[in-house]
PDB file of N, H, CA, C and O in Angstrom:
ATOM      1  N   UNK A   1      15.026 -14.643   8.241  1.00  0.00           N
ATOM      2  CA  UNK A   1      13.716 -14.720   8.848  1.00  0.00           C
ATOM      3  C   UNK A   1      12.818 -13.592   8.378  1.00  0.00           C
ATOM      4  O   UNK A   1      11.657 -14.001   8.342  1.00  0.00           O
ATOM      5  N   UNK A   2      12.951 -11.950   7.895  1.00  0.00           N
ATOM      6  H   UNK A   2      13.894 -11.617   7.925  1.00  0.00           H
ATOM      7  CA  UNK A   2      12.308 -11.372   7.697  1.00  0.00           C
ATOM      8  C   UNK A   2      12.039 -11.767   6.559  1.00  0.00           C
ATOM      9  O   UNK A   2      10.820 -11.709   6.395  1.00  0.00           O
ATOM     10  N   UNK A   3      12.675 -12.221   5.497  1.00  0.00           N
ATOM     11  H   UNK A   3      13.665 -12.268   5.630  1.00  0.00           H
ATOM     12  CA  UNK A   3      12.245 -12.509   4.091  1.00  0.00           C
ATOM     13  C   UNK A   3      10.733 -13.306   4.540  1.00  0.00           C
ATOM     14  O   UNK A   3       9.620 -12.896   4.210  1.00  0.00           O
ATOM     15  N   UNK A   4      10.990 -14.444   5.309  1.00  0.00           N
ATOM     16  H   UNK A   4      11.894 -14.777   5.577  1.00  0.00           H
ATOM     17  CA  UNK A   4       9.681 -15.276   5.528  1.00  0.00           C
ATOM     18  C   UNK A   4       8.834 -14.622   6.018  1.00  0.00           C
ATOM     19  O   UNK A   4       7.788 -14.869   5.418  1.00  0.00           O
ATOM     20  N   UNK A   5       8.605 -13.562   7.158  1.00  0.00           N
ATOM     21  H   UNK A   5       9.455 -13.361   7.646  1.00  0.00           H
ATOM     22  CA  UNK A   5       7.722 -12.845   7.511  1.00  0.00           C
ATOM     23  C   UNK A   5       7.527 -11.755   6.870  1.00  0.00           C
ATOM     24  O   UNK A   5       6.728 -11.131   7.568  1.00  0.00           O
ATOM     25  N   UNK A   6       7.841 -10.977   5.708  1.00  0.00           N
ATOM     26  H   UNK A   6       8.490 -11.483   5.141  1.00  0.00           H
ATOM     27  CA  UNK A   6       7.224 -10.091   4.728  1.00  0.00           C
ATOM     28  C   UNK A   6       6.493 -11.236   4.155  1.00  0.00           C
ATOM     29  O   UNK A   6       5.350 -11.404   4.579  1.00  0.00           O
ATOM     30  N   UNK A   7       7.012 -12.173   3.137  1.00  0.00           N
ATOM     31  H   UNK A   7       7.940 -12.037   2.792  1.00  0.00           H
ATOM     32  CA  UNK A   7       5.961 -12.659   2.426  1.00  0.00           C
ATOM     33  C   UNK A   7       4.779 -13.793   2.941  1.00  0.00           C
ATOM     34  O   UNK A   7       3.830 -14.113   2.224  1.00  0.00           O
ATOM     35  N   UNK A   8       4.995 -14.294   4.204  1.00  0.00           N
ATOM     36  H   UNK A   8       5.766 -14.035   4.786  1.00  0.00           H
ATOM     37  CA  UNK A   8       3.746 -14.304   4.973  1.00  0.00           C
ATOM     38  C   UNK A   8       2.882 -13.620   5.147  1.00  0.00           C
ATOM     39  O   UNK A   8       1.720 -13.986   4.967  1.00  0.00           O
ATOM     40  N   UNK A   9       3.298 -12.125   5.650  1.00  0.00           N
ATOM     41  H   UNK A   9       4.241 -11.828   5.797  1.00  0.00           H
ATOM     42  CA  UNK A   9       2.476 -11.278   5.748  1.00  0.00           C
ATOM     43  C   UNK A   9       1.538 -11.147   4.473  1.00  0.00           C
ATOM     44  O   UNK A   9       0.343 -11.441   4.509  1.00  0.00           O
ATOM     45  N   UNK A  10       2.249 -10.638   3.245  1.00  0.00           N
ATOM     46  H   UNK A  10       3.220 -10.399   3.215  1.00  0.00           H
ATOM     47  CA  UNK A  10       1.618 -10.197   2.112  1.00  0.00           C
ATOM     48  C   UNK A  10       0.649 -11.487   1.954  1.00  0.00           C
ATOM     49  O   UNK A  10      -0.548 -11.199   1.955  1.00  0.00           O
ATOM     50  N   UNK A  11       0.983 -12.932   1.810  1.00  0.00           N
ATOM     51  H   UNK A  11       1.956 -13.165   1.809  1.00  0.00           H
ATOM     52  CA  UNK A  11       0.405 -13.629   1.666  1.00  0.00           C
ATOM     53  C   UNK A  11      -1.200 -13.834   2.316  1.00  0.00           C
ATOM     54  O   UNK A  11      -2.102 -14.519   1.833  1.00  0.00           O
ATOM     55  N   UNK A  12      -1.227 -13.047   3.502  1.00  0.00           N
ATOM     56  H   UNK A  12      -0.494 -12.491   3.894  1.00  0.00           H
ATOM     57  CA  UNK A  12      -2.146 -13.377   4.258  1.00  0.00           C
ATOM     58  C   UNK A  12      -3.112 -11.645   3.821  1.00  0.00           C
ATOM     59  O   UNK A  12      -4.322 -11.453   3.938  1.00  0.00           O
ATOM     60  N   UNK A  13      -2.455 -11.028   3.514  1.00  0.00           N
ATOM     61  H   UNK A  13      -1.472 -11.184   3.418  1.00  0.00           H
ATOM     62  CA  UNK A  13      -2.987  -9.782   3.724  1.00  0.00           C
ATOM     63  C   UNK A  13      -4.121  -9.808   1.810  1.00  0.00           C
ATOM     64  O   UNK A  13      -5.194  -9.275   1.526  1.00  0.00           O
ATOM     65  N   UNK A  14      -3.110 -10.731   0.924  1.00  0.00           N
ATOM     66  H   UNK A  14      -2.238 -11.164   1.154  1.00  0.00           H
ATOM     67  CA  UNK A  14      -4.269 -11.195  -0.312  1.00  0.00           C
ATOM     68  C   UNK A  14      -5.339 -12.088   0.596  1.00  0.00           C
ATOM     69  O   UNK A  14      -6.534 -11.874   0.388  1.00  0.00           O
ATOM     70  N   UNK A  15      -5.025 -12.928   1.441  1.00  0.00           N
ATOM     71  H   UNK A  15      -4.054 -13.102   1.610  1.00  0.00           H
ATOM     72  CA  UNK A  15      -6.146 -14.307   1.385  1.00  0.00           C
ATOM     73  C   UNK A  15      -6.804 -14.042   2.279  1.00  0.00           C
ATOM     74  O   UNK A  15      -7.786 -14.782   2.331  1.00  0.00           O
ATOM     75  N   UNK A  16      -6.751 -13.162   3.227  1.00  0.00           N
ATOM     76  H   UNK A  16      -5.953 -12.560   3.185  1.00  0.00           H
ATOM     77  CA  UNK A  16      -7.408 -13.006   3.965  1.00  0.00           C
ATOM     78  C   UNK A  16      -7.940 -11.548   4.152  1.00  0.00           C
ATOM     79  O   UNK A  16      -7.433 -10.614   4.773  1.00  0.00           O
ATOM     80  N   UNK A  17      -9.627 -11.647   3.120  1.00  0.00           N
ATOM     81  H   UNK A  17     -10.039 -12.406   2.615  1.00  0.00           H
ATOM     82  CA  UNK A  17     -10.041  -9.821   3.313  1.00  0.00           C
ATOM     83  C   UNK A  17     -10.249  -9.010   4.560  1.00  0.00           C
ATOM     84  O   UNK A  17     -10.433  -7.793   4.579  1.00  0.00           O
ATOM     85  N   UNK A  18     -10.199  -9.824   5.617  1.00  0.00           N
ATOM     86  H   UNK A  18     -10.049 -10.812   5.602  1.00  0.00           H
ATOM     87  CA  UNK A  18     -10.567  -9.260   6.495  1.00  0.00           C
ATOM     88  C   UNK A  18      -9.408  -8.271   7.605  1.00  0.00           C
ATOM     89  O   UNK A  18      -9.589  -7.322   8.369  1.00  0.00           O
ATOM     90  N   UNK A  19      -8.220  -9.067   7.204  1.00  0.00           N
ATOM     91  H   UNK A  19      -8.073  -9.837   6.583  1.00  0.00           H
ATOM     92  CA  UNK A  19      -6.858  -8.407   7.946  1.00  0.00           C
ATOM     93  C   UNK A  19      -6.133  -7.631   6.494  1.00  0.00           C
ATOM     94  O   UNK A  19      -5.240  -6.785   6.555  1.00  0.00           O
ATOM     95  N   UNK A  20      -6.731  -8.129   5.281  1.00  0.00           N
ATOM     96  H   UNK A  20      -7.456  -8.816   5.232  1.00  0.00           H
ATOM     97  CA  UNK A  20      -6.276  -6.882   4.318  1.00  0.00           C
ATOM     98  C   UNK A  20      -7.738  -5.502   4.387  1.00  0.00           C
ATOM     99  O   UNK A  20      -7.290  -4.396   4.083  1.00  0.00           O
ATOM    100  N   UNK A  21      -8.298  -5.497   4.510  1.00  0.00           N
ATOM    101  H   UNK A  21      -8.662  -6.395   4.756  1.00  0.00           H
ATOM    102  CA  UNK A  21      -9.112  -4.268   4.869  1.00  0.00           C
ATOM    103  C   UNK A  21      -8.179  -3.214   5.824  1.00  0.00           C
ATOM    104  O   UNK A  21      -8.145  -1.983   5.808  1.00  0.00           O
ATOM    105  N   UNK A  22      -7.301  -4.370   6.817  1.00  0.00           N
ATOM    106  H   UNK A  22      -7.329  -5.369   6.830  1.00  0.00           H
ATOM    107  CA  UNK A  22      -6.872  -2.980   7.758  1.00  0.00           C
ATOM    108  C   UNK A  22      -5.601  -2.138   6.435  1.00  0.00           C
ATOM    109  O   UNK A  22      -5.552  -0.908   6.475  1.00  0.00           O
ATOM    110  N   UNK A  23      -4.942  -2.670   5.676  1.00  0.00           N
ATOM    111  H   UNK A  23      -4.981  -3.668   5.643  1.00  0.00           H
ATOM    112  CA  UNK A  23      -4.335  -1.819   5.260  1.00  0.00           C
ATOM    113  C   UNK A  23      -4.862  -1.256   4.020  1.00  0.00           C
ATOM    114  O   UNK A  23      -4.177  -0.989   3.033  1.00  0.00           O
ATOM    115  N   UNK A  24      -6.237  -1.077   4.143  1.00  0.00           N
ATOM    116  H   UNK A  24      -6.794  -1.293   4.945  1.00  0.00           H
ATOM    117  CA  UNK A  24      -6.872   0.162   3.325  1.00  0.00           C
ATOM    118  C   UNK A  24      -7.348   1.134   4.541  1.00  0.00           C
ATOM    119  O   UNK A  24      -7.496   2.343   4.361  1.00  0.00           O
ATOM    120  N   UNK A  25      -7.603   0.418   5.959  1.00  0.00           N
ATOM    121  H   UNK A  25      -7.482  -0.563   6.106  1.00  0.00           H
ATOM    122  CA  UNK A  25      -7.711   1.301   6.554  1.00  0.00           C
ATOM    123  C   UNK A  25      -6.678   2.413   7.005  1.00  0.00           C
ATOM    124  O   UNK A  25      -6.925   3.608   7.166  1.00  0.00           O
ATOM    125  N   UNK A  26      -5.522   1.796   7.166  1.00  0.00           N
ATOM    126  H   UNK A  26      -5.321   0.825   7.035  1.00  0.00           H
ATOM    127  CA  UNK A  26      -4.565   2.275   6.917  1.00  0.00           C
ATOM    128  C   UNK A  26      -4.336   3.584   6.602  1.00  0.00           C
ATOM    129  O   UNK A  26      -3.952   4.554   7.255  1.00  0.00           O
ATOM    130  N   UNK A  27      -4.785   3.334   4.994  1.00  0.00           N
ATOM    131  H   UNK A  27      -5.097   2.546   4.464  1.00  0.00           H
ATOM    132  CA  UNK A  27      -4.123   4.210   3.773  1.00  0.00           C
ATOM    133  C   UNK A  27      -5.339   5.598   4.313  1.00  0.00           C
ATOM    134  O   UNK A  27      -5.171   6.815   4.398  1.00  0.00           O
ATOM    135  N   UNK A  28      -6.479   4.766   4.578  1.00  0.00           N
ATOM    136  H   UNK A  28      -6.616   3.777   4.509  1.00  0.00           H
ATOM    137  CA  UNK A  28      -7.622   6.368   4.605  1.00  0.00           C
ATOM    138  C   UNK A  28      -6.436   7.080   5.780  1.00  0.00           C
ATOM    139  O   UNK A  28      -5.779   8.098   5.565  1.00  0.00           O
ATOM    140  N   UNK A  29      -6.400   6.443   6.730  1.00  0.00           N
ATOM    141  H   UNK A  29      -6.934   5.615   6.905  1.00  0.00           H
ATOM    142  CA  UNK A  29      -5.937   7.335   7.921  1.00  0.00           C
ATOM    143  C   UNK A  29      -4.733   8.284   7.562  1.00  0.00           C
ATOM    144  O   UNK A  29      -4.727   9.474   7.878  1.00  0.00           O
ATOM    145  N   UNK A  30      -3.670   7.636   6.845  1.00  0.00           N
ATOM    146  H   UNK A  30      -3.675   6.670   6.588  1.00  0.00           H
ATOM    147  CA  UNK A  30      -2.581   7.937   6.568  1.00  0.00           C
ATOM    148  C   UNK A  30      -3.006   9.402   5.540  1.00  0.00           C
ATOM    149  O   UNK A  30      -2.217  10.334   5.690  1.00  0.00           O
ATOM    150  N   UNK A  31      -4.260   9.667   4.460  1.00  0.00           N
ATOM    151  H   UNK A  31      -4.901   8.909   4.338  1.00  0.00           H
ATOM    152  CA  UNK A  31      -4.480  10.750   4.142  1.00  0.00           C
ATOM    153  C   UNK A  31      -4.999  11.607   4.506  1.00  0.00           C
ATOM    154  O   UNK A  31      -4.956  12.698   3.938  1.00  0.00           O
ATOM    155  N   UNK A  32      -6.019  11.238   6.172  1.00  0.00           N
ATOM    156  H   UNK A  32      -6.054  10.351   6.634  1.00  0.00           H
ATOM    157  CA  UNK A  32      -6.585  11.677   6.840  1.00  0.00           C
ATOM    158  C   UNK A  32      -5.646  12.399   7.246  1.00  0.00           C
ATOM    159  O   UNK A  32      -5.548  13.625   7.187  1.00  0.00           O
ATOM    160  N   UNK A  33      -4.908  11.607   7.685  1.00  0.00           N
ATOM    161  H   UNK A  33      -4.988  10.612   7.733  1.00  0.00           H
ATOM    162  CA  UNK A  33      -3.736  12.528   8.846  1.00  0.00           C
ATOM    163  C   UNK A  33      -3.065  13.845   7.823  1.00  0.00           C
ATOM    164  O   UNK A  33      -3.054  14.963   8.340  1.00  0.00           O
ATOM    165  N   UNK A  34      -2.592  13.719   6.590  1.00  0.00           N
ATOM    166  H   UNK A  34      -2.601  12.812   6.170  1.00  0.00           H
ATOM    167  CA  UNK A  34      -2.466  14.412   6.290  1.00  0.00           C
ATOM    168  C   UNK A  34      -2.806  15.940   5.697  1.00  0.00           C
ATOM    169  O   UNK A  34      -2.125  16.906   5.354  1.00  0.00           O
ATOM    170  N   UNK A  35      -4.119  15.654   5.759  1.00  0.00           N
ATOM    171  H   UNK A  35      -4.673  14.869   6.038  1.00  0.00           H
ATOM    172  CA  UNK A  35      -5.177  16.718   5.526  1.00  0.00           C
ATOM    173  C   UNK A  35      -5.232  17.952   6.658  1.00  0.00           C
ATOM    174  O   UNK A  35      -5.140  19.179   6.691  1.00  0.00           O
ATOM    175  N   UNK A  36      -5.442  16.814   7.569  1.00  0.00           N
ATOM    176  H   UNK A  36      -5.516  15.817   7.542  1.00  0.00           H
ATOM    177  CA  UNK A  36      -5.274  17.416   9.151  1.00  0.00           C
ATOM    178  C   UNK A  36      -4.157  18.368   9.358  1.00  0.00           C
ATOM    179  O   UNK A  36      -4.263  19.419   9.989  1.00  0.00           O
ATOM    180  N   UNK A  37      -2.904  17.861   8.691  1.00  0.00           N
ATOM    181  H   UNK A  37      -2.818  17.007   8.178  1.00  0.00           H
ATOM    182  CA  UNK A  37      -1.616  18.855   9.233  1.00  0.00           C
ATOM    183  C   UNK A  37      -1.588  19.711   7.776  1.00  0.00           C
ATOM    184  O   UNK A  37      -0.421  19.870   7.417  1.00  0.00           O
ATOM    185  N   UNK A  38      -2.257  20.115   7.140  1.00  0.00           N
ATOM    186  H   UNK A  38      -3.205  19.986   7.432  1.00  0.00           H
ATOM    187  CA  UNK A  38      -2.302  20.736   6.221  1.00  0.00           C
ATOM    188  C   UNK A  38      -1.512  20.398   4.571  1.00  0.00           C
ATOM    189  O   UNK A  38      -1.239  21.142   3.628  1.00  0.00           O
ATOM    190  N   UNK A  39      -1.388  19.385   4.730  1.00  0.00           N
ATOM    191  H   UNK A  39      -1.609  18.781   5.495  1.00  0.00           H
ATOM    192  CA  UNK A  39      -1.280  18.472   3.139  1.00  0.00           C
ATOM    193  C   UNK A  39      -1.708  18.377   2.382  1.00  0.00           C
ATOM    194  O   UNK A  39      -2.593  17.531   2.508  1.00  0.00           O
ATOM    195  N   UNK A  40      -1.633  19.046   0.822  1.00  0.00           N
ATOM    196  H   UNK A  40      -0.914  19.734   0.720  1.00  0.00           H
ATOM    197  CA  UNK A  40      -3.074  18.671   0.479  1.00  0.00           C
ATOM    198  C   UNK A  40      -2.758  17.678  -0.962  1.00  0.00           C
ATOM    199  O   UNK A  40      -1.745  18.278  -1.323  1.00  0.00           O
ATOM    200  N   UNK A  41      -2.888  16.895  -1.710  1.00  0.00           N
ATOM    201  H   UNK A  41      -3.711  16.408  -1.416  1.00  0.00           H
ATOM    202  CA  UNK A  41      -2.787  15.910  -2.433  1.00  0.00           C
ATOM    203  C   UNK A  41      -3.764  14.764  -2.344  1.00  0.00           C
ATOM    204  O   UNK A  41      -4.416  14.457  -1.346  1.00  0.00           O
ATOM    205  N   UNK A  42      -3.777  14.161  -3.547  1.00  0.00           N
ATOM    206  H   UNK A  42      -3.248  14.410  -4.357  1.00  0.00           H
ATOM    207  CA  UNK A  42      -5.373  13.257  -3.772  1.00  0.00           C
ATOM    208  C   UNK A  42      -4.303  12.203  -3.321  1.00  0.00           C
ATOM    209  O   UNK A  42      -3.145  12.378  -2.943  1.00  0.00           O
ATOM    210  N   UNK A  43      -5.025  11.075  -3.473  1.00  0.00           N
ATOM    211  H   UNK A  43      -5.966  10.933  -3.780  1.00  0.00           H
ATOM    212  CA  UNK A  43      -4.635   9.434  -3.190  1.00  0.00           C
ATOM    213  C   UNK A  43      -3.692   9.235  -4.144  1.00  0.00           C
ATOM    214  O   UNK A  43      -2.513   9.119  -3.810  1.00  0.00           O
ATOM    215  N   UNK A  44      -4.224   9.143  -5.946  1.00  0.00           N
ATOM    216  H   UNK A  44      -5.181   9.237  -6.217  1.00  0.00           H
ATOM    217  CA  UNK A  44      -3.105   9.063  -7.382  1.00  0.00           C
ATOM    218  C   UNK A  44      -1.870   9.448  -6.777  1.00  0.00           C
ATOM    219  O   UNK A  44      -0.977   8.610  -6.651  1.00  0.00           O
ATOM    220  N   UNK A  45      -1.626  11.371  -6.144  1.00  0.00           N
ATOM    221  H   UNK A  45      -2.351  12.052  -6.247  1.00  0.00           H
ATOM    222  CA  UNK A  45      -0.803  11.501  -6.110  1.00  0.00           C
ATOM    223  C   UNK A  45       0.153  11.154  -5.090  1.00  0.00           C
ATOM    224  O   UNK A  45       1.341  11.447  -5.224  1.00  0.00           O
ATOM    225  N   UNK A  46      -0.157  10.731  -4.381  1.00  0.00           N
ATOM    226  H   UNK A  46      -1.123  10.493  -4.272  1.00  0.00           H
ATOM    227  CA  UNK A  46       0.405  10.041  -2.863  1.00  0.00           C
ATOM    228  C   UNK A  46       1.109   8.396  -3.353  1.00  0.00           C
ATOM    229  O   UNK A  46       2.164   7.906  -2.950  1.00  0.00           O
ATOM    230  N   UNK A  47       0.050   7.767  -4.402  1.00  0.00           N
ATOM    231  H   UNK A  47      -0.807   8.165  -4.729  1.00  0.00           H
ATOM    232  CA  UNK A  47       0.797   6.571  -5.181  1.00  0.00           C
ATOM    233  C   UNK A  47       1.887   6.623  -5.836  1.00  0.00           C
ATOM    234  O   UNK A  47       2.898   5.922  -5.780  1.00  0.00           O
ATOM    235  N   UNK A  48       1.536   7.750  -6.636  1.00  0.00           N
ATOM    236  H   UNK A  48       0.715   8.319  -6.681  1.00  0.00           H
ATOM    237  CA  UNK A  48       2.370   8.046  -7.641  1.00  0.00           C
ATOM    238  C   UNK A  48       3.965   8.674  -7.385  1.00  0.00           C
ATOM    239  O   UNK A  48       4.946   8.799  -8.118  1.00  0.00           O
ATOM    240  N   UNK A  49       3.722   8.946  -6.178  1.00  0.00           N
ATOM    241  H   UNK A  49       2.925   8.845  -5.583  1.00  0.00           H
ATOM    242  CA  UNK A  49       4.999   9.812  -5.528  1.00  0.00           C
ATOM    243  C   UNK A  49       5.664   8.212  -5.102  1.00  0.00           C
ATOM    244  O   UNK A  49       6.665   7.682  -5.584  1.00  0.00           O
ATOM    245  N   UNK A  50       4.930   7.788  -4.261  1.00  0.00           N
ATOM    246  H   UNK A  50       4.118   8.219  -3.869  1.00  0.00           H
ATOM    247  CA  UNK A  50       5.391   6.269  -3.758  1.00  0.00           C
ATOM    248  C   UNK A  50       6.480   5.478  -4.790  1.00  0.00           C
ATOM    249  O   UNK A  50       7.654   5.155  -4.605  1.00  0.00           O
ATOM    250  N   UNK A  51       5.581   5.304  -5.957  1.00  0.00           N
ATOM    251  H   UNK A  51       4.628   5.566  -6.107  1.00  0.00           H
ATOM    252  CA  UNK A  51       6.306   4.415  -6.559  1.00  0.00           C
ATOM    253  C   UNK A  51       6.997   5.138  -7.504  1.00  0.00           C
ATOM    254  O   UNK A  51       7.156   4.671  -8.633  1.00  0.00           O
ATOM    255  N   UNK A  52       7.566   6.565  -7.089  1.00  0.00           N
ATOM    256  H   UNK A  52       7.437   6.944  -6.173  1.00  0.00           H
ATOM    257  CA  UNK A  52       8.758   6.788  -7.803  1.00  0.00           C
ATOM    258  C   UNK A  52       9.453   7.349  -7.190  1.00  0.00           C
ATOM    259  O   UNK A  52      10.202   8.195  -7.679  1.00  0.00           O
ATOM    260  N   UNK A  53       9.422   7.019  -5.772  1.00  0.00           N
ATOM    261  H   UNK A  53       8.813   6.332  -5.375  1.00  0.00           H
ATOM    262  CA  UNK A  53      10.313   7.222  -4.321  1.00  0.00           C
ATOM    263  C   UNK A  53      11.042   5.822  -4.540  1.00  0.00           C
ATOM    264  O   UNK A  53      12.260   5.745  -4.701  1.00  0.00           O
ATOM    265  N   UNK A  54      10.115   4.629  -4.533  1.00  0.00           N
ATOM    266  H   UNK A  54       9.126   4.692  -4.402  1.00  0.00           H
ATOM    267  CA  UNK A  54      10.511   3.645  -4.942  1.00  0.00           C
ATOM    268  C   UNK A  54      11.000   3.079  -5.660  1.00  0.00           C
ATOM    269  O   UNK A  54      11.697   2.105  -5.373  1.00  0.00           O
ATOM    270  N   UNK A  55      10.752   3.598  -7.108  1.00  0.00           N
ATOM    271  H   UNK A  55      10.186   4.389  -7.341  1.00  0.00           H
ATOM    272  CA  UNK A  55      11.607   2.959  -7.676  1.00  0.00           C
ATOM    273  C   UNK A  55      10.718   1.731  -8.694  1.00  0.00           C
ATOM    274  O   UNK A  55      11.171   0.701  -9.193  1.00  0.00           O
ATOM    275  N   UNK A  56       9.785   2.105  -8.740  1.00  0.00           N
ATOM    276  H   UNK A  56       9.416   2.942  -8.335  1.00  0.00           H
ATOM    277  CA  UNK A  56       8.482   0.779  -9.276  1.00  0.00           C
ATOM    278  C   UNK A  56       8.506   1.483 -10.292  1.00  0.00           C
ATOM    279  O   UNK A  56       8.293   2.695 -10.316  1.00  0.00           O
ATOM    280  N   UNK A  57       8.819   0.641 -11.411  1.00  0.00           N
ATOM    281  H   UNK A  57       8.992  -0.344 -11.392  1.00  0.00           H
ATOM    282  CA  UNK A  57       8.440   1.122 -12.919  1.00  0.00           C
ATOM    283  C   UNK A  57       7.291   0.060 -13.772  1.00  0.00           C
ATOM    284  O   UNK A  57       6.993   0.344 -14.932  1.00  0.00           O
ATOM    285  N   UNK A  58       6.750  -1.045 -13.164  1.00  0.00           N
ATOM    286  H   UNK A  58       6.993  -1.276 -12.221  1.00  0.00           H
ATOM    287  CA  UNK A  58       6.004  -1.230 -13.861  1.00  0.00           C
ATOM    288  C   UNK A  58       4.396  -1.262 -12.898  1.00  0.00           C
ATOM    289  O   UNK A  58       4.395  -1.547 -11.701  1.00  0.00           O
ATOM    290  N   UNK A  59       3.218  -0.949 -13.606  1.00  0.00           N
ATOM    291  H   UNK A  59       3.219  -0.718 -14.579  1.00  0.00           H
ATOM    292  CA  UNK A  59       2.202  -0.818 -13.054  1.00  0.00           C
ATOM    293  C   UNK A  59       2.441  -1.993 -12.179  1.00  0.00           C
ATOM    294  O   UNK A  59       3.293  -2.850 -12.414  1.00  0.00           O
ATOM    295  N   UNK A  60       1.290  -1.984 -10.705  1.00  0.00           N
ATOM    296  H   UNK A  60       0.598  -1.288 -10.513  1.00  0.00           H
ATOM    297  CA  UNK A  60       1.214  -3.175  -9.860  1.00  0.00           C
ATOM    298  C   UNK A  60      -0.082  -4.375 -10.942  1.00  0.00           C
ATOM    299  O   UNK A  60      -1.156  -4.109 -11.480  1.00  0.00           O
ATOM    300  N   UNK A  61       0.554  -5.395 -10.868  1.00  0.00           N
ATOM    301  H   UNK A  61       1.427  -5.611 -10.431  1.00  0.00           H
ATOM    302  CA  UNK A  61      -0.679  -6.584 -11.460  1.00  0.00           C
ATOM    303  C   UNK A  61      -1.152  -7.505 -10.196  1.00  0.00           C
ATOM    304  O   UNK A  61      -0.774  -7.318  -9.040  1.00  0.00           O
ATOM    305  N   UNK A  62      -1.779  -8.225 -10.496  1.00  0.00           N
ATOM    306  H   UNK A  62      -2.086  -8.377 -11.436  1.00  0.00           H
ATOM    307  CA  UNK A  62      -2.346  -9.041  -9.466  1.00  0.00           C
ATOM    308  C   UNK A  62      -1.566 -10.460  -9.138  1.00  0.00           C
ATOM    309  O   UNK A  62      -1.975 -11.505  -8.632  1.00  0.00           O
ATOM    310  N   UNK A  63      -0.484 -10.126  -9.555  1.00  0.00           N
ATOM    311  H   UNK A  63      -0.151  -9.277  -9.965  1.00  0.00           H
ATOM    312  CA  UNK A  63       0.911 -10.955  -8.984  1.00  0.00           C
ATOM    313  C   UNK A  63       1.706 -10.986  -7.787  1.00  0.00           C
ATOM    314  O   UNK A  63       2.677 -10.231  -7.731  1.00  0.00           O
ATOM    315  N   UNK A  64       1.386 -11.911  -6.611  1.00  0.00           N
ATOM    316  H   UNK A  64       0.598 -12.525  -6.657  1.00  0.00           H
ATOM    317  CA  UNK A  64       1.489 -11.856  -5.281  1.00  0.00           C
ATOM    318  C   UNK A  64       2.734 -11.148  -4.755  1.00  0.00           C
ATOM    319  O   UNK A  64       2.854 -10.942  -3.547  1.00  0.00           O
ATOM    320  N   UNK A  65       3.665 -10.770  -5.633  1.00  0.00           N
ATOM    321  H   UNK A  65       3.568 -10.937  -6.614  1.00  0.00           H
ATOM    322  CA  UNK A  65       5.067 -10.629  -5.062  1.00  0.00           C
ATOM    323  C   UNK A  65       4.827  -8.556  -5.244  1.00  0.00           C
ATOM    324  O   UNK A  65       5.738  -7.790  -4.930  1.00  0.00           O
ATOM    325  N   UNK A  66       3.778  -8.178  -5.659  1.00  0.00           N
ATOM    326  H   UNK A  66       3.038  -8.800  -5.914  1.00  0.00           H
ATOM    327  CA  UNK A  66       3.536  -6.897  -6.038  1.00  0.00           C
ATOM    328  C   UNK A  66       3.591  -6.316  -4.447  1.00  0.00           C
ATOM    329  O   UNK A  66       3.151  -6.822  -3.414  1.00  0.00           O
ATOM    330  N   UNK A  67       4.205  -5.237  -4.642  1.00  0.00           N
ATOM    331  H   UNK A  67       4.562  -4.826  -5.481  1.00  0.00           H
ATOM    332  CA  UNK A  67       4.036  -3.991  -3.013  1.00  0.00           C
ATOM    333  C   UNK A  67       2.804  -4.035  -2.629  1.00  0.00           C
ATOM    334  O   UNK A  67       2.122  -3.743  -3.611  1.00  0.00           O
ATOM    335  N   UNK A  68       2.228  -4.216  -1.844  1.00  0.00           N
ATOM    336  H   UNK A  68       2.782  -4.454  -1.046  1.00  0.00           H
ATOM    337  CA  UNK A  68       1.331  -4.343  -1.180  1.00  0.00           C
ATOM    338  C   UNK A  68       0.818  -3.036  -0.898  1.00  0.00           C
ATOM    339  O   UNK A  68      -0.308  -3.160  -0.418  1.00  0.00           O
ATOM    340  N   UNK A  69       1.176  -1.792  -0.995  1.00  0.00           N
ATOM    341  H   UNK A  69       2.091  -1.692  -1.385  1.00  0.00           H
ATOM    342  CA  UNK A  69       0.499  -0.802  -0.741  1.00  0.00           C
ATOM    343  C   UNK A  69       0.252  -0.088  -2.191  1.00  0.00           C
ATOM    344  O   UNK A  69      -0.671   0.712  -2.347  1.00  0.00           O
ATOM    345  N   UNK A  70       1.074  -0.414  -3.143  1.00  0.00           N
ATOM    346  H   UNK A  70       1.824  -1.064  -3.017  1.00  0.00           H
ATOM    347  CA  UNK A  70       0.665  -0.328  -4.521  1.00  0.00           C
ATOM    348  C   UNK A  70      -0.413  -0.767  -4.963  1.00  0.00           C
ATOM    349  O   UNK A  70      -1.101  -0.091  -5.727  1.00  0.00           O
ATOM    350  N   UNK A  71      -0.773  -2.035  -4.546  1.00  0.00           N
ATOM    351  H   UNK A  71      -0.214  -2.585  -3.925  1.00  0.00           H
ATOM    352  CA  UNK A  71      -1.212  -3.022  -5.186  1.00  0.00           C
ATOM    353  C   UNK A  71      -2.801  -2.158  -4.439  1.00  0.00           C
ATOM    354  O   UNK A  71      -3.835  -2.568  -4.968  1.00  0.00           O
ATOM    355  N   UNK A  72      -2.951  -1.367  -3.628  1.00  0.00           N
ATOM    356  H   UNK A  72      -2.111  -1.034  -3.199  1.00  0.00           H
ATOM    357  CA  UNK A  72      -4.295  -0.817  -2.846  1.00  0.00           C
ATOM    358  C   UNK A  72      -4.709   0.344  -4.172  1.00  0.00           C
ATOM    359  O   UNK A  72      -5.748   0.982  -3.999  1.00  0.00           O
ATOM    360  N   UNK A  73      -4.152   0.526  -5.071  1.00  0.00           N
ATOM    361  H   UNK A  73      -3.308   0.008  -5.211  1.00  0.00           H
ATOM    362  CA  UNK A  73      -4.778   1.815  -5.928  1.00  0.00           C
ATOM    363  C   UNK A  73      -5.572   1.730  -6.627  1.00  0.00           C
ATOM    364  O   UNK A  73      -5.981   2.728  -7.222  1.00  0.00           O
TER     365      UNK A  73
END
């Protein structure tokens, strides 16, 4: 069942701009917050750490099955 509800989600979060906006809102907050507790790093590097926490070796394309928070850079 989670397999179906990740890629629902993602699915909806491409087709629909209005519930994908929240996870750019998201992302501001998430650097917001970190600023706040004294963090300091741009957005690149917050990606860039991501997807090699992760484990992503090829750039994100506009291919639906892409990380979804990658796919925001």
């Amino acid at each position: 069942m989670s397999q179906r509800d990740v890629k629902r989600f993602v699915d909806r979060v491409h087709a629909d701009k209005k519930f994908g906006s929240t996870i750019k809102r998201a992302e501001t907050n998430i650097l917001k917050h970190a600023k706040k507790h004294h963090y300091k790093f741009s957005r690149a590097e917050f990606y860039a750490h991501l997807r090699k926490r992760w484990g992503i070796t090829k750039p994100p394309t506009d291919d639906q099955d892409t990380c979804t928070i990658c796919a925001c850079i």
